[in-house]
N, C-alpha and C positions, 0 to 999 in steps of 0.2 A: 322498030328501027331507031325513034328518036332515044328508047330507053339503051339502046347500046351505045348509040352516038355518045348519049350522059356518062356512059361506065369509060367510054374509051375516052373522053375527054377526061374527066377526074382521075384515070391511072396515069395519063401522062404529065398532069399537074401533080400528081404524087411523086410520079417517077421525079421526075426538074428536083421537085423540092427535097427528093433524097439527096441525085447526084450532088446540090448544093450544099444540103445540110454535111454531107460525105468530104468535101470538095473544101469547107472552113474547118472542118478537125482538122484536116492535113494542114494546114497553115500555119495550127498554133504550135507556138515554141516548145522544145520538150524541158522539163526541169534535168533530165539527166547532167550527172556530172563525172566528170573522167576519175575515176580511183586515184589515178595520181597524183592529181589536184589538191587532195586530200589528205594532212599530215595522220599518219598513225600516231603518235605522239607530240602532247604540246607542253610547254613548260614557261613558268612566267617569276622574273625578278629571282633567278636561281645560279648557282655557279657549279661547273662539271672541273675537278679536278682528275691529272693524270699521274701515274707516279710508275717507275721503272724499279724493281725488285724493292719498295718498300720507301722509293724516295720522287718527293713532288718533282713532275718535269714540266706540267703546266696546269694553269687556272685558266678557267673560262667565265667571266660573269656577263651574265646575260638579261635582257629585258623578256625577251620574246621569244620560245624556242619551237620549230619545229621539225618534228623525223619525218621524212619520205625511203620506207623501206625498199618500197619498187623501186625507188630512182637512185637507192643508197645513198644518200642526201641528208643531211642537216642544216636548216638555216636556225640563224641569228638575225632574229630583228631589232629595230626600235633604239638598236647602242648593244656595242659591245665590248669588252677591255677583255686582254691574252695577256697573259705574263707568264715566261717563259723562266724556268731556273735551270743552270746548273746541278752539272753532276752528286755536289754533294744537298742541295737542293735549295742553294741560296737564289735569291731573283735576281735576273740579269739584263730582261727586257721587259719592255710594254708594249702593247699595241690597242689602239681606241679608233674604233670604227663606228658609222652607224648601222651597218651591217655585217654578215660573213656566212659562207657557206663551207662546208667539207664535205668534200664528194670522197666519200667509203670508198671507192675504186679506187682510184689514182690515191687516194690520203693526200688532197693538198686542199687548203683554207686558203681562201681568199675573201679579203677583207677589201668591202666598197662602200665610198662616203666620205669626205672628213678624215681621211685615218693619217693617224699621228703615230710615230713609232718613236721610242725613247729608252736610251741603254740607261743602266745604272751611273754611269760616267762623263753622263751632259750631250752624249750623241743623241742627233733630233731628226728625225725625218718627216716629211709632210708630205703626201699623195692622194690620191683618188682612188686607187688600187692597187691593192699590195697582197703577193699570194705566196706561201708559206710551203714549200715540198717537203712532204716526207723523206723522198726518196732521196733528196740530194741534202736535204737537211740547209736547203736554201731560203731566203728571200728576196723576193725579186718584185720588178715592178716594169712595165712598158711605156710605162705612162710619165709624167711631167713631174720632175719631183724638186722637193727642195731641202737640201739638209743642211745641216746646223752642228758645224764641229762641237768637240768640246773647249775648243780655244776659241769661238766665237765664228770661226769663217762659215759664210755662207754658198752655198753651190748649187745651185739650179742645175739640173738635165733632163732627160730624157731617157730612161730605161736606169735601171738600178738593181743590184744585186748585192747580197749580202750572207754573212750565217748567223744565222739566227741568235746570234749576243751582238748584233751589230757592231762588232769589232773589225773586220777582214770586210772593206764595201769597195763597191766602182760606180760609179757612173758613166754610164754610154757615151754620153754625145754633153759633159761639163760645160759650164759654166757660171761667173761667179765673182765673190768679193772675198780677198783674204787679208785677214789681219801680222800675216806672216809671211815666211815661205812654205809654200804648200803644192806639194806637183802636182797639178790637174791634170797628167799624161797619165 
């Protein structure tokens, strides 16, 4: 009797010591990482030109790239500069961000950071966010902006739109210092 009491005491000390040894596996963290987390492609200190039947329509120079096929996604890190040309393929804009993404679905870039936008002809804009449509071949912004005619006036608003040679813009909700006359309606 006292030699099974020993066996049935030491399996249940085994048993404890499984369920616990059991009991701390589950605890530990798993390394898995989600696939989409994950750039299928990356690229560093590089520029992506665009060009329409044989003529530049944009430059992209970049610090940091990378592709998310699953999420159809491209980011831009670290700084980024767009320069935007005309039809017969002269430059017409800039834009300098510390980031930017294009989302492959929609086709629209949006640039977040620091981003400065500036036509070949003294137009200035300054934002936090500023994002680019394919579809409508706009620029636009929601956010706090501040531009810089080419005659010097300055205009603070709120929401801004534009086409992308910064020529034809609005501001939502203006304000500002002009060195002229200048309709802010």
């Amino acid at each position: 009797m006292f030699v099974q009491l020993n066996i049935l005491i030491i399996a249940l000390v085994f048993g404890l010591l499984t369920v616990v040894a059991c009991n701390r596996q589950q605890g530990l963290t798993s390394n898995e990482v989600n696939s989409e987390e994950i750039p299928d492609q990356e690229s560093w200190n590089a520029s992506l030109t665009t060009t329409n039947m044989g003529v530049v329509t944009s430059r992209i120079n970049y610090v940091h790239m990378q592709q998310f096929s699953k999420r159809r996604q491209t980011k831009f890190l670290d700084g980024v500069e767009i320069e935007l040309f005309d039809a017969e393929g002269s430059p017409t804009s800039k834009v300098y961000a510390n980031e930017a993404a294009f989302e492959d679905g929609h086709r629209d870039l949006t640039m977040i950071g620091n981003v400065r936008a500036q036509s070949g002809d003294g137009f200035r804009l300054n934002t936090e966010k500023l994002t680019w449509s394919d579809f409508n071949n706009k620029i636009a912004s929601d956010e706090f902006v501040t531009v810089i005619t080419a005659e010097g006036d300055t205009i603070n608003g709120v929401g801004f739109e534009s086409d992308k040679f910064l020529k034809n813009w609005s501001i939502t909700k203006p304000w500002g210092a002009t060195q002229g006359k200048l309709d802010l309606q």
